[in-house]
C-alpha positions as CSV (number, residue, x, y, z in Angstrom):
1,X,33.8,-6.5,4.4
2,X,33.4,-9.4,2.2
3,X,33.2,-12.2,4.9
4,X,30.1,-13.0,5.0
5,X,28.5,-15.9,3.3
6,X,28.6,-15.7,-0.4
7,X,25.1,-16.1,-2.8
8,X,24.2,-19.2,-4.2
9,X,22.1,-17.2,-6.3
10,X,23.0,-14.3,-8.0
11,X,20.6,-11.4,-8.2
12,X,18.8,-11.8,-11.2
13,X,18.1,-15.1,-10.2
14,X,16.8,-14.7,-6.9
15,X,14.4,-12.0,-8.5
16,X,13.4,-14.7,-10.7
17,X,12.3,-17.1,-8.3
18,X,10.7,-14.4,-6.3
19,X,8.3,-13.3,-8.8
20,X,7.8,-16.7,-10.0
21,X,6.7,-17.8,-6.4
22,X,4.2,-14.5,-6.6
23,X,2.6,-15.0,-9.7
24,X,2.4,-18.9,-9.8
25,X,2.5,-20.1,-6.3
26,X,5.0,-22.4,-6.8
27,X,6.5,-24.0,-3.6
28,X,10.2,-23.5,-2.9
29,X,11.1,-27.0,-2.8
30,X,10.3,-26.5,-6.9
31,X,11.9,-23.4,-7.5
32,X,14.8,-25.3,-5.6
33,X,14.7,-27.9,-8.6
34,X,14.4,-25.5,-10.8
35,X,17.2,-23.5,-10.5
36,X,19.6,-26.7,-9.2
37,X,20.1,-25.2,-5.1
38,X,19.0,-26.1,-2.0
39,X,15.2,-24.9,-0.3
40,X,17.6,-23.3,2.2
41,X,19.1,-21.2,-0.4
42,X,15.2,-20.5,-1.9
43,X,13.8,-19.4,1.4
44,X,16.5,-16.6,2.6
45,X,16.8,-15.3,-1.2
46,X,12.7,-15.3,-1.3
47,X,12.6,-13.3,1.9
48,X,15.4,-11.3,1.2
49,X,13.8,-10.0,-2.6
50,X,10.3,-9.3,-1.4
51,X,10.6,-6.5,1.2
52,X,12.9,-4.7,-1.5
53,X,9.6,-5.4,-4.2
54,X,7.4,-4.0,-1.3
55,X,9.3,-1.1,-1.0
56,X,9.5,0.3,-4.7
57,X,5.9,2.0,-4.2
58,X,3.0,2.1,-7.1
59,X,3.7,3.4,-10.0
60,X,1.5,6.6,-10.7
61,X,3.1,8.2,-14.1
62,X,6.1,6.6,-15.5
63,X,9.3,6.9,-13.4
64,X,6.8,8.3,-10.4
65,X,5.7,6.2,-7.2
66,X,3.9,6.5,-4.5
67,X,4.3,5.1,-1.3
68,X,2.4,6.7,1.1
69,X,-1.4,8.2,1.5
70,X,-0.3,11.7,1.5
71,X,1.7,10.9,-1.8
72,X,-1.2,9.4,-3.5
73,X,-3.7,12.3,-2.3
74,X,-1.1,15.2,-3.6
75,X,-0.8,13.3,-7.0
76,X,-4.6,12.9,-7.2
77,X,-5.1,17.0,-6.1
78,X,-2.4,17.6,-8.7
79,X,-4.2,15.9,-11.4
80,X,-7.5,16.8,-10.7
81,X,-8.7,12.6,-10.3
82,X,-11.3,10.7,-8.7
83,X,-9.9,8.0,-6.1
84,X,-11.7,4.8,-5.1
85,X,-10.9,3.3,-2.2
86,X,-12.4,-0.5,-1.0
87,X,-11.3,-3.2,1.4
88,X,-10.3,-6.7,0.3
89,X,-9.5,-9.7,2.6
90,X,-7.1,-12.5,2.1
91,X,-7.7,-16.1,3.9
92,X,-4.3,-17.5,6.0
93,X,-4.1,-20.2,8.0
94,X,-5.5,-20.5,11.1
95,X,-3.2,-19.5,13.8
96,X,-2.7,-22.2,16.5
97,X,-4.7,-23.6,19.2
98,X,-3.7,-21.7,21.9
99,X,-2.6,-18.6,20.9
100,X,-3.9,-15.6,23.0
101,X,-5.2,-13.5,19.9
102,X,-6.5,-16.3,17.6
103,X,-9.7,-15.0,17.1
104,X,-8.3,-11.9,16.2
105,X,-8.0,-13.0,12.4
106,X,-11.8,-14.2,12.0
107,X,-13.5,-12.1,9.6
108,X,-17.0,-11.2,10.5
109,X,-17.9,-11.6,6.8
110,X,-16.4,-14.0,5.9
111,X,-16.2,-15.9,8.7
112,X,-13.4,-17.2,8.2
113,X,-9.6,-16.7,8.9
114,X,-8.4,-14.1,6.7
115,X,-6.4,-10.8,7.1
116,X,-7.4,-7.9,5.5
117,X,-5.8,-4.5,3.5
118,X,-7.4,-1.4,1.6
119,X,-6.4,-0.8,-1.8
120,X,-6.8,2.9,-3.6
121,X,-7.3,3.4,-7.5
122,X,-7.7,5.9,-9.6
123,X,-11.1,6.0,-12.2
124,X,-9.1,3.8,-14.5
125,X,-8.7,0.8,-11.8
126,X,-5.1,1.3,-11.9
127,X,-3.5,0.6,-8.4
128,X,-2.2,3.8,-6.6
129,X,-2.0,2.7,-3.0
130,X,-2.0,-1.1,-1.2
131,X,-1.7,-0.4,2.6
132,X,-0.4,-3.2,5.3
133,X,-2.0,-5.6,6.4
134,X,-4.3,-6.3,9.3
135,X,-6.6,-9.3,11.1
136,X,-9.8,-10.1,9.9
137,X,-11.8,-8.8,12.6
138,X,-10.2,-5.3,11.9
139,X,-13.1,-3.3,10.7
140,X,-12.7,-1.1,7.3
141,X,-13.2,2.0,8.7
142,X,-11.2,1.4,11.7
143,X,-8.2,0.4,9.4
144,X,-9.3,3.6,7.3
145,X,-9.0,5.7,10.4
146,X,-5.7,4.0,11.9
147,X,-3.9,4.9,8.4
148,X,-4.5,8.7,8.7
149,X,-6.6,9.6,5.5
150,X,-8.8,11.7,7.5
151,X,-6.3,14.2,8.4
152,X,-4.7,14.5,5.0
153,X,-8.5,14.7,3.2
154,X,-9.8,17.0,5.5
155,X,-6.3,19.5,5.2
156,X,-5.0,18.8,2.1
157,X,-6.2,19.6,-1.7
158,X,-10.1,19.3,-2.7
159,X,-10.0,15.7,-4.3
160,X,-12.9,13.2,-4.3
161,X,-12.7,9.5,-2.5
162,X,-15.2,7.2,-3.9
163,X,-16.0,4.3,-0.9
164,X,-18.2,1.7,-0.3
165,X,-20.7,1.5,2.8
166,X,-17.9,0.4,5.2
167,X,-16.5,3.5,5.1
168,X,-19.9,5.6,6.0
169,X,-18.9,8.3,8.6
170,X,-15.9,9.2,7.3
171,X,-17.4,11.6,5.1
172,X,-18.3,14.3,7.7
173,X,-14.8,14.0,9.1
174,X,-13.0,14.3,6.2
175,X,-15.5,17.8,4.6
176,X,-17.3,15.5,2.0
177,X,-14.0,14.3,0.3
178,X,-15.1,10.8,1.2
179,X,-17.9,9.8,-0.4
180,X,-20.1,7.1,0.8
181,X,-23.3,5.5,-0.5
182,X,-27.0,7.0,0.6
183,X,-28.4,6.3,3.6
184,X,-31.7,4.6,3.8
185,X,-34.3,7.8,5.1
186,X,-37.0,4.8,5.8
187,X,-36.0,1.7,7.1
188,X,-39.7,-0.2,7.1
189,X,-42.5,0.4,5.2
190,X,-40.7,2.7,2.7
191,X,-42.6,5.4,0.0
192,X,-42.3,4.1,-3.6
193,X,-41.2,7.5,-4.8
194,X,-37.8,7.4,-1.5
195,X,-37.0,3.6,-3.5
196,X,-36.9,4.9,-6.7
197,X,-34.7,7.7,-5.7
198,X,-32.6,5.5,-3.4
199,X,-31.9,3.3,-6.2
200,X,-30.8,5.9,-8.6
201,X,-28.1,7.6,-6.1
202,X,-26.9,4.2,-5.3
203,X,-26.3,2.8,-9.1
204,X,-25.1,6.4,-9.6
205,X,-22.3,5.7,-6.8
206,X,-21.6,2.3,-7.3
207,X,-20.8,2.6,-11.4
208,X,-17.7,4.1,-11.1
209,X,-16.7,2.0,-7.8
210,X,-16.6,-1.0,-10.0
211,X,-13.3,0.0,-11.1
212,X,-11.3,-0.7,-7.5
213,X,-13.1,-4.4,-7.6
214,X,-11.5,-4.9,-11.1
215,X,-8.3,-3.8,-9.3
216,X,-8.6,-6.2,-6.7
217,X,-9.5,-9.0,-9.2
218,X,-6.6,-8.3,-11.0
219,X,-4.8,-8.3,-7.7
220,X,-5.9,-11.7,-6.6
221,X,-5.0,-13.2,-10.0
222,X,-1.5,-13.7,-8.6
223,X,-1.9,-17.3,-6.5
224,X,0.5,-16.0,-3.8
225,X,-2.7,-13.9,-2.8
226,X,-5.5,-16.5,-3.8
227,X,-5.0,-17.7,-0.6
228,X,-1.9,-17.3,1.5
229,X,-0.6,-20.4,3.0
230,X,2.6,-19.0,4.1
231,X,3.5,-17.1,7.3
232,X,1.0,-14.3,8.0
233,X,4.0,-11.8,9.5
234,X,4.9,-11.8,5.6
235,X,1.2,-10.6,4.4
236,X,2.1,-7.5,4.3
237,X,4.9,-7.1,2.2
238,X,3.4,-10.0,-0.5
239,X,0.6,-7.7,-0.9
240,X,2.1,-5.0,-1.2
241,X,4.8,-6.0,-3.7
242,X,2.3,-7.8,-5.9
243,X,0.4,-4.4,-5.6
244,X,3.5,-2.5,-6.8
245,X,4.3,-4.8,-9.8
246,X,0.4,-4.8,-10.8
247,X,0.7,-1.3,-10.8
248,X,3.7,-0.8,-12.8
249,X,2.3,-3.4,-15.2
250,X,-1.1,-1.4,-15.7
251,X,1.2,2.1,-16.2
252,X,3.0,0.2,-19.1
253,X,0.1,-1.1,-20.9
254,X,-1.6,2.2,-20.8
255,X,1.5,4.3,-21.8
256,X,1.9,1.5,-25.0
257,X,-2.1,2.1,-25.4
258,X,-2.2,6.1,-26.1
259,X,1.2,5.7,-28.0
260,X,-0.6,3.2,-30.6
């Protein structure tokens, strides 16, 4: 014990430069400056911090986290909540020429390199849930499916799943607990009167969605996730740790708001 190589950084430092690198973007070979060290003391104390920040889970209720679907969906049946749910996608770099699954990270919307993760909220746009992370051509509700929310909706407690149209057929598997926009009854030369009604059970879905795309707004406000020049076998865990300290941040500043 004790003979291995000794911190350049203590603690509180290296959770400094950590969360400076997430919020601001800021390269290593400036934090390195900054705090008087080497890059190679930077790097190791970066990648050191961040799966720990990934780790801590979303803060729910103050001094509760979640960290897992079935955590989120017990919390939500406990408190009687509506959850949203909504992918997002992140560009990267283009992997190299050459490599067997490069076209594995092309989005089909975007077209473009990107990887891509689904976020939960609750009604408030407060973060509950950030799952890992996986290549653009990864459809929503194939990542939906390979996370194991059917399962849990369809035998656990009688909560409601707001989702987008990327998400349509999970609603029969799951007994209505995920609930998808309308489907178009016509899709040529469609009755006034079916337009009219379409349009009203679409706004009527899509109002309260907008809260998950303030979520991921706010989530994308930290540069580390603006676009993610790093390695892409570390997506995972910056989104995720952003996601947990974006969710603690919201808890705070709505505890402060009904106490004043």
């Amino acid at each position: 014990m004790g003979a291995s190589a000794k911190h350049r950084l203590v603690f509180v430092d290296r959770l400094l430069a950590t969360l400076v690198h997430l919020r601001h973007g800021v390269t290593h070979d400036v934090l390195a400056c900054w705090f008087g060290v080497d890059r190679s003391t930077i790097t190791p104390a970066i990648a050191e911090v961040r799966p720990l920040l990934a780790d801590r889970g979303c803060t729910v209720t103050a001094g509760v986290r979640s960290r897992t679907l079935a955590e989120v969906t017990d919390y939500l049946g406990t408190t009687g909540k509506t959850g949203i749910a909504d992918g997002t996608e992140i560009r990267v770099r283009r992997p190299a020429v050459g490599r067997k699954d490069r076209d594995k990270f092309i989005s089909g919307k975007s077209k473009q390199n990107a990887v891509k993760a689904m976020m939960l909220t609750d009604g408030d746009g407060r973060v509950l849930f950030c799952s890992p992370t996986k290549p653009g051509n990864c459809a929503d509700i194939t990542h939906a499916r390979q996370l194991g929310p059917v399962k849990l909706l369809a035998d656990g407690p009688a909560i409601e799943i707001l989702a987008d149209t990327g998400y349509q057929g999970l609603g029969a598997q799951t007994g209505g607990r995920e609930v998808t926009p309308p489907h178009r009854k016509f899709k040529k030369n469609a009755p006034g009167w079916h337009e009219d009604m379409y349009e009203r059970q679409r706004k009527a879905h899509s109002s309260p969605r907008i809260r998950v795309e303030h979520g991921i707004a706010h989530l994308k406000n930290w540069r580390a996730l603006a676009r993610h020049p790093g390695r892409r076998e570390h997506m995972s865990d910056t989104i995720q740790a952003v996601a947990d300290l974006l969710s603690h941040q919201q808890t705070a500043d709505l505890t402060s708001a009904r106490q004043t």
